[in-house]
C-alpha positions in Angstrom: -90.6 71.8 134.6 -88.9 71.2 131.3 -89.8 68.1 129.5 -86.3 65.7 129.6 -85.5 63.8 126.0 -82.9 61.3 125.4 -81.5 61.5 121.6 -80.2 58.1 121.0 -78.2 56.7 118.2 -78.7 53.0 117.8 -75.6 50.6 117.2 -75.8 48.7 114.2 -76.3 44.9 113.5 -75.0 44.0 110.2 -72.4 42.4 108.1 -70.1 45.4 108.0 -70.7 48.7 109.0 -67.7 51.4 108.9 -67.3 55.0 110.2 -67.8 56.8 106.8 -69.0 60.3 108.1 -72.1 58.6 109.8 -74.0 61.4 112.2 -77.4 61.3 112.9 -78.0 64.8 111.4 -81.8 64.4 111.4 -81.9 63.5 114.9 -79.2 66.2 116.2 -81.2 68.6 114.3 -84.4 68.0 116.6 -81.8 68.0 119.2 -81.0 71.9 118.6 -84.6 72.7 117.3 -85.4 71.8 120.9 -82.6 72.8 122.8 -84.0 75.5 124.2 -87.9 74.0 124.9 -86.3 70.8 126.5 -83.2 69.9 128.7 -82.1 67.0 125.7 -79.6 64.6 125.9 -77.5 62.3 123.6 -76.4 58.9 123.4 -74.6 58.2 120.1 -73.8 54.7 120.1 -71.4 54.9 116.8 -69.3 57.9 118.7 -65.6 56.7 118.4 -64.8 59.5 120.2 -67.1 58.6 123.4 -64.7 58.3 126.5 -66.0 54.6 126.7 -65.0 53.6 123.3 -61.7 51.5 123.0 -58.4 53.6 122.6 -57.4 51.3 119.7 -60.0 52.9 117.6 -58.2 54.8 114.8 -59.3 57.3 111.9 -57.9 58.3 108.6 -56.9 61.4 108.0 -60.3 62.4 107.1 -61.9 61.3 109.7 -63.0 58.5 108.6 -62.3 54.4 111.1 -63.9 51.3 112.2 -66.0 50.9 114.7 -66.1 48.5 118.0 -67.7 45.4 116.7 -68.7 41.8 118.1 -70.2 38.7 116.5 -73.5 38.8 117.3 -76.3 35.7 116.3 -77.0 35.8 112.9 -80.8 36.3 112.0 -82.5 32.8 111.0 -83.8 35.2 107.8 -79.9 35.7 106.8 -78.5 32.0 107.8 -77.7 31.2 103.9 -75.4 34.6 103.5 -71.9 33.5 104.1 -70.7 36.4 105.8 -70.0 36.7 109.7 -72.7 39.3 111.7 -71.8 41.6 114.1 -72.9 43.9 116.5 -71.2 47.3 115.4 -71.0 50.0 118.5 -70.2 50.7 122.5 -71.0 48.0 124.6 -74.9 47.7 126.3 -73.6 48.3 129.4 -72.8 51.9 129.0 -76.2 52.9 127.6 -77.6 50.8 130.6 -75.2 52.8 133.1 -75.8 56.0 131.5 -79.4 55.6 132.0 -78.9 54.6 135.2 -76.8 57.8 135.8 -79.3 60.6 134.4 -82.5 59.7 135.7 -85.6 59.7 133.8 -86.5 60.9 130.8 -90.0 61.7 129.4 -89.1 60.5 125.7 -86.7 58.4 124.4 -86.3 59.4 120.8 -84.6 56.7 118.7 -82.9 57.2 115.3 -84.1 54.7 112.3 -81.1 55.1 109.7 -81.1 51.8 107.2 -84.4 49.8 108.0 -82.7 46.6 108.1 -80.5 48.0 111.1 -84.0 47.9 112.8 -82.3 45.2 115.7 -80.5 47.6 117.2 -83.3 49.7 117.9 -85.4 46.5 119.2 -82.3 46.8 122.0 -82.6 50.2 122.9 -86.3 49.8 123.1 -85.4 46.8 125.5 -83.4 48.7 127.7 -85.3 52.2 127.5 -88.5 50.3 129.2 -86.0 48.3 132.3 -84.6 51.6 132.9 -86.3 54.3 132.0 -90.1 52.7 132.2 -91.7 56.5 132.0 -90.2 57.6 129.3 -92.4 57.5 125.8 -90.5 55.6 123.2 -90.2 57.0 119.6 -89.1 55.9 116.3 -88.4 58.2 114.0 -86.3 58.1 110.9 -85.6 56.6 107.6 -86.9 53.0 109.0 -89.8 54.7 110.2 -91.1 56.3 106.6 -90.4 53.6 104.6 -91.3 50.4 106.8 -94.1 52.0 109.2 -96.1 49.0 110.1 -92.8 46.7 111.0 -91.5 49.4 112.8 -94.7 49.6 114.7 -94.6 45.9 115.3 -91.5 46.1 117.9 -94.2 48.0 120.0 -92.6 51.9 120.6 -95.3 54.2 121.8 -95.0 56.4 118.8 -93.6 56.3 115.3 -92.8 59.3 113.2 -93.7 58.3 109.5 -93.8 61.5 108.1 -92.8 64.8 108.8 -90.9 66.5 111.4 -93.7 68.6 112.4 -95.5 65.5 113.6 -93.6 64.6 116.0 -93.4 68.6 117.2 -97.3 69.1 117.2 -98.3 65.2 117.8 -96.2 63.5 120.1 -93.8 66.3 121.9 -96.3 69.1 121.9 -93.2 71.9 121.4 -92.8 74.8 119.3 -89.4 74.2 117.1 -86.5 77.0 117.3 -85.9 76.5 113.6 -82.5 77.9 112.2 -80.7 76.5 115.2 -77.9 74.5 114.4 -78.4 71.0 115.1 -77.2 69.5 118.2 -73.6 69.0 118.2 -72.9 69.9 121.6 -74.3 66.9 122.7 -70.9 65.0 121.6 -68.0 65.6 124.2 -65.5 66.0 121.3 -66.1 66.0 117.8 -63.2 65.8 115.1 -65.9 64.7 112.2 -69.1 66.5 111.3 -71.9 66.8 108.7 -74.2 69.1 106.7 -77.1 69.7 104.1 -77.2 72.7 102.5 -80.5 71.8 100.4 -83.6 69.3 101.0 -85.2 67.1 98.5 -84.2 66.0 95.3 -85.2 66.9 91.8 -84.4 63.4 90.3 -86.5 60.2 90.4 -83.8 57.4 90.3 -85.6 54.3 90.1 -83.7 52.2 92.9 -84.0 55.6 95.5 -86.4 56.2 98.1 -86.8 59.8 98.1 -88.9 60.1 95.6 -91.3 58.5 97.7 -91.3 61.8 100.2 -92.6 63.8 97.4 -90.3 66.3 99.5 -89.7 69.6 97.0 -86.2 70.6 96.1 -84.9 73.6 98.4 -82.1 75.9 99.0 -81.1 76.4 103.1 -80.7 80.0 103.6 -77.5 81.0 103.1 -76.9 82.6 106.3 -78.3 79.0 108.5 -75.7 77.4 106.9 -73.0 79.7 107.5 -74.1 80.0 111.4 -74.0 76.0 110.9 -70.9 75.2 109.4 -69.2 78.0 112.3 -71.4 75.9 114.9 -69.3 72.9 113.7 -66.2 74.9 113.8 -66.4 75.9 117.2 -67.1 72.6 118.4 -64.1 71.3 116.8 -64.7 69.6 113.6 -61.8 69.6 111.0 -63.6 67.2 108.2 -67.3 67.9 107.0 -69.2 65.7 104.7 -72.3 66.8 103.0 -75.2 65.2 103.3 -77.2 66.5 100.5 -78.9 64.2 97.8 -79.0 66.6 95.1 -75.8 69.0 96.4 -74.8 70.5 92.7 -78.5 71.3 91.6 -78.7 75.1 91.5 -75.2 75.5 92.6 -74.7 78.8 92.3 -77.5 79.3 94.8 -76.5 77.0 97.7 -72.9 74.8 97.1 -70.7 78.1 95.5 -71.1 81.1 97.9 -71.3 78.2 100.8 -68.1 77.1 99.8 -66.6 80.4 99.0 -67.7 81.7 102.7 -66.0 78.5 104.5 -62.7 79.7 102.6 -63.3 83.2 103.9 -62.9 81.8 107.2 -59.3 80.7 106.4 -60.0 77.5 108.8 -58.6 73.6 107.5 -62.0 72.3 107.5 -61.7 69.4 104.6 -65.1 68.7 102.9 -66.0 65.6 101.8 -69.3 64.2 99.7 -70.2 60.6 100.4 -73.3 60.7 99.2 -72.7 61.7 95.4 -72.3 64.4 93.5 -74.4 64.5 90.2 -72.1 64.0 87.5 -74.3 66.1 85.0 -74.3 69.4 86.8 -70.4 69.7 87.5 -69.4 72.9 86.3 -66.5 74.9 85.9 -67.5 77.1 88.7 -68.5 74.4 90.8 -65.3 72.8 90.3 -63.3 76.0 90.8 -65.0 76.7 94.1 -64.6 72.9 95.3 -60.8 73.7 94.9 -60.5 77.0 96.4 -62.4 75.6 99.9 -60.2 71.8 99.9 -62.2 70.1 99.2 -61.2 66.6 99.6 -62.7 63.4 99.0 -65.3 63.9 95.9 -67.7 61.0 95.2 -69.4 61.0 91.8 -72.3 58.7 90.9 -72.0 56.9 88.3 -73.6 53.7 88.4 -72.9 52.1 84.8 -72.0 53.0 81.2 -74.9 51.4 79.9 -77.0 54.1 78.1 -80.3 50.9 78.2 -79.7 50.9 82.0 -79.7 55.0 82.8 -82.5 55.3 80.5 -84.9 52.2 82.4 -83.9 53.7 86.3 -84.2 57.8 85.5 -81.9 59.0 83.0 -79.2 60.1 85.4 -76.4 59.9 83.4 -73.9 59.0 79.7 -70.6 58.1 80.2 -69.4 61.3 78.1 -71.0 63.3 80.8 -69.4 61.8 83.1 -66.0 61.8 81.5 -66.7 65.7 80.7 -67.3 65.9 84.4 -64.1 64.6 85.6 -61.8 66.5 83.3 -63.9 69.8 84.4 -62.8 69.0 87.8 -59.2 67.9 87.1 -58.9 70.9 84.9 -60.2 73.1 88.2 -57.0 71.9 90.2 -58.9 69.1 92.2 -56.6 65.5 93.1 -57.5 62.7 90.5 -56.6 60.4 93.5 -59.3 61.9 95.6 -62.0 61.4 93.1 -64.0 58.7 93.2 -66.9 57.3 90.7 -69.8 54.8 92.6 -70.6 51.8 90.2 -73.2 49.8 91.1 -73.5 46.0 92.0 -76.0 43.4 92.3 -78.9 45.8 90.6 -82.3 43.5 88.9 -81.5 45.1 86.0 -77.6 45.1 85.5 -76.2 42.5 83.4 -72.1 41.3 84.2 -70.9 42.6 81.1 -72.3 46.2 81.8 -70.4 46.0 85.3 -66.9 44.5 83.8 -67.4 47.5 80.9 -68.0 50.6 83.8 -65.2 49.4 85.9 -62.7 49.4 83.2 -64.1 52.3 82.1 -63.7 54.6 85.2 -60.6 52.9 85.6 -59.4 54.5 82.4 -59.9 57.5 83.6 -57.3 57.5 86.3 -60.1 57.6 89.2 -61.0 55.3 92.0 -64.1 52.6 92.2 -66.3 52.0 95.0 -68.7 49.6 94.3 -72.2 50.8 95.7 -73.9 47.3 96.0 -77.9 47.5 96.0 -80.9 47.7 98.4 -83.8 46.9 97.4 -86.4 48.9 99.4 -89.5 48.3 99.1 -92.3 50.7 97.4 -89.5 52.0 94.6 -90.0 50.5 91.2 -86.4 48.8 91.2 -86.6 46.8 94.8 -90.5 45.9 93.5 -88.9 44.0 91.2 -87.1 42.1 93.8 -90.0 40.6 95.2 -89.9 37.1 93.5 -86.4 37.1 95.1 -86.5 38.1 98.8 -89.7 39.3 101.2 -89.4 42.6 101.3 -91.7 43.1 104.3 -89.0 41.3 106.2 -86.6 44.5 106.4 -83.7 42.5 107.2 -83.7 41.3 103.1 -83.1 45.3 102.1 -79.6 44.4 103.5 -76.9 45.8 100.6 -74.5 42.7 101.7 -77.2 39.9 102.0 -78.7 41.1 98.1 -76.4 40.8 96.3 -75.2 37.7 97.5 -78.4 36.3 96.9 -78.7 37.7 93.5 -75.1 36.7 92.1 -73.4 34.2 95.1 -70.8 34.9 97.1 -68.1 33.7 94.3 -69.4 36.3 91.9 -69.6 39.2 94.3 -65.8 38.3 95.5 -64.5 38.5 92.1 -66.0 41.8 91.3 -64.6 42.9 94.7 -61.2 41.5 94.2 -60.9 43.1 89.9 -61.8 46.8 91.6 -59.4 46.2 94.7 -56.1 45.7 91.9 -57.6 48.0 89.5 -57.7 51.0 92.3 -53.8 49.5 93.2 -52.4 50.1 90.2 -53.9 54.0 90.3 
């Protein structure tokens, strides 16, 4: 008999939390890994499109919406951060019903995303042992590699700190189908999708965590993320977002004949990359092929102008780079409006004057802001430093709303909100 294994999404307890591209990719890709060595099964809390989730629940053009929330208690941990905390997601009762509905399962394998999220897997973990008391529990996950022994504290049966292949060889005991798309047909419709064309990244940002995977930089095989990207396709999806961390290195390896094979296809897939593109490595043939394919929202990271701060967190970046890198992409055909530069706010290191200076100076440049407010997380030299300010073995203190309100109060963090709110107004 076929071992039975429930993929679950968590929902999310924080401050804010908004639809922007969020999949579990890791998890749906040990959901089609396994597809054929297991009868698997998803429950994606953060599904807008799940028949239970409220009709009222609208998306941007590009997919993109909020999700059902409700004010949840506030964690004694947070009580002096004066924002409201909610419970972000559908409603218990439908993971309770559908585990009800469909029986038992001999795993329950839970997605760790942002380690101070970990509440809402303390409630599936809650309701996976009342209703599904044989199945193993498993934490896997983000969470689970960079805060083992507290995610071992809320008592699953196993938890996945390294490596996929643990949890194939150790815990499930199942030979991976690798090169199978991940498992999107576990979502009864999907409008919204994502993708990683490489793994690793070559960069050691100071403030990052993936330099603590020691994971070496790779190139997917061409043809696995064609099959994928057709996969998605098929199932639906008209907005992609890229996943990658280091998505321009060695472009003309992996990004360019990807993207020139997804406008063969003639489809109106629109690609987006929330998770930053590399200033440094824009090229023109990059750019060219970013604008043949439509692609549509671009985020660039940025950070600051200060040369003193780039240099003390990993060199990323000078502001003539970055300016070189915009007009490349501008020259290419691509929408200023669409472009977007992450600055940075509440980092140990950043001074006020080095934020005011980077937001004007993107500004300049005709191109949105989106201030990427810090996390410190624990074991990377930057959220070290943060020790003497919050107990980083407490996860829920890597929050990036409860930081840098501690750092800079909530006055300071509003008005830098409020100058890059009129700023991106006036674009």
């Amino acid at each position: 008999m076929n071992k039975r294994i429930l993929l679950v999404q968590p929902p999310i307890y924080d401050f804010s939390a908004y639809d922007f591209w969020l999949k579990p990719y890791g998890l749906l890709r040990i959901g089609g890994m396994l597809r054929h060595r297991a009868e698997i099964r998803l429950f994606d809390y953060l599904d807008r499109a799940h028949p239970c989730a409220p009709v009222d629940l609208r998306s941007d053009k590009w997919g993109c919406g909020a999700y059902r929330a409700e004010e949840a208690p506030k964690p004694s941990v947070l009580s002096s951060i004066p924002r409201r905390y909610r419970r972000y997601g559908l409603p218990r009762t439908v993971f309770q019903d559908f585990l009800r509905d469909h029986g038992d399962f001999n795993y329950v394998l839970i997605n760790g995303a942002m380690t101070y999220w970990y509440p809402g897997i303390q409630e599936v973990l809650e309701d996976a042992r009342r209703f599904a008391p044989r199945a193993k529990t498993i934490i896997g996950g983000r969470y689970a590699e960079i805060c083992p022994v507290h995610a071992c504290s809320l008592a699953p049966d196993f938890v996945v700190s390294s490596s996929a292949n643990a949890l194939f060889n150790d815990v499930l005991r199942l030979e991976p189908e690798r090169g199978q798309p991940p498992f999107w047909n576990g979502y009864a419709k999907l409008t919204t999708g994502v993708i990683s064309l490489t793994a690793g990244c070559p960069y050691s940002c100071t403030y990052c965590a993936l330099p603590q995977r020691k994971e070496p930089f790779s190139i997917q095989p061409i043809e696995r993320t064609a099959r994928e990207l057709v996969f998605l396709l098929e199932r639906g999806a008209t907005n992609v977002a890229f996943y990658d961390d280091a998505l321009l290195f060695r472009s003309s390896e992996g990004l360019i004949p990807f993207l020139r094979f997804a406008a063969s296809l003639g489809s109106d897939v629109a690609f987006h990359t929330p998770n930053a593109l590399h200033a440094r490595l824009v090229t023109p043939q990059a750019a060219d092929a970013m604008a043949a394919c439509g692609m549509h929202r671009i985020f660039l990271g940025f950070e600051s102008t200060s040369r003193a701060w780039h240099e003390r967190t990993g060199g990323k970046l000078a502001y003539d780079e970055f300016k070189n890198a915009v007009q490349i992409m501008l020259r290419a055909g691509l929408q200023r409006p669409l472009i977007t530069a992450y600055l940075m706010l509440g980092h140990p290191l950043q001074t006020l004057q080095d934020l005011e200076l980077s937001i004007r100076a993107v500004h300049e440049l005709g191109i949105r802001v989106m201030l990427s407010e810090f996390s410190p997380i624990p074991g990377t030299p930057d959220g070290e430093r943060c020790r003497e300010l919050v107990d980083l073995d407490e996860p829920l203190w890597h929050n990036k709303t409860a930081f840098p309100l501690k750092l800079l109060g909530s006055e300071e963090v509003n008005r830098w909100k409020t100058l890059v709110r009129e700023l991106n107004e006036k674009l």
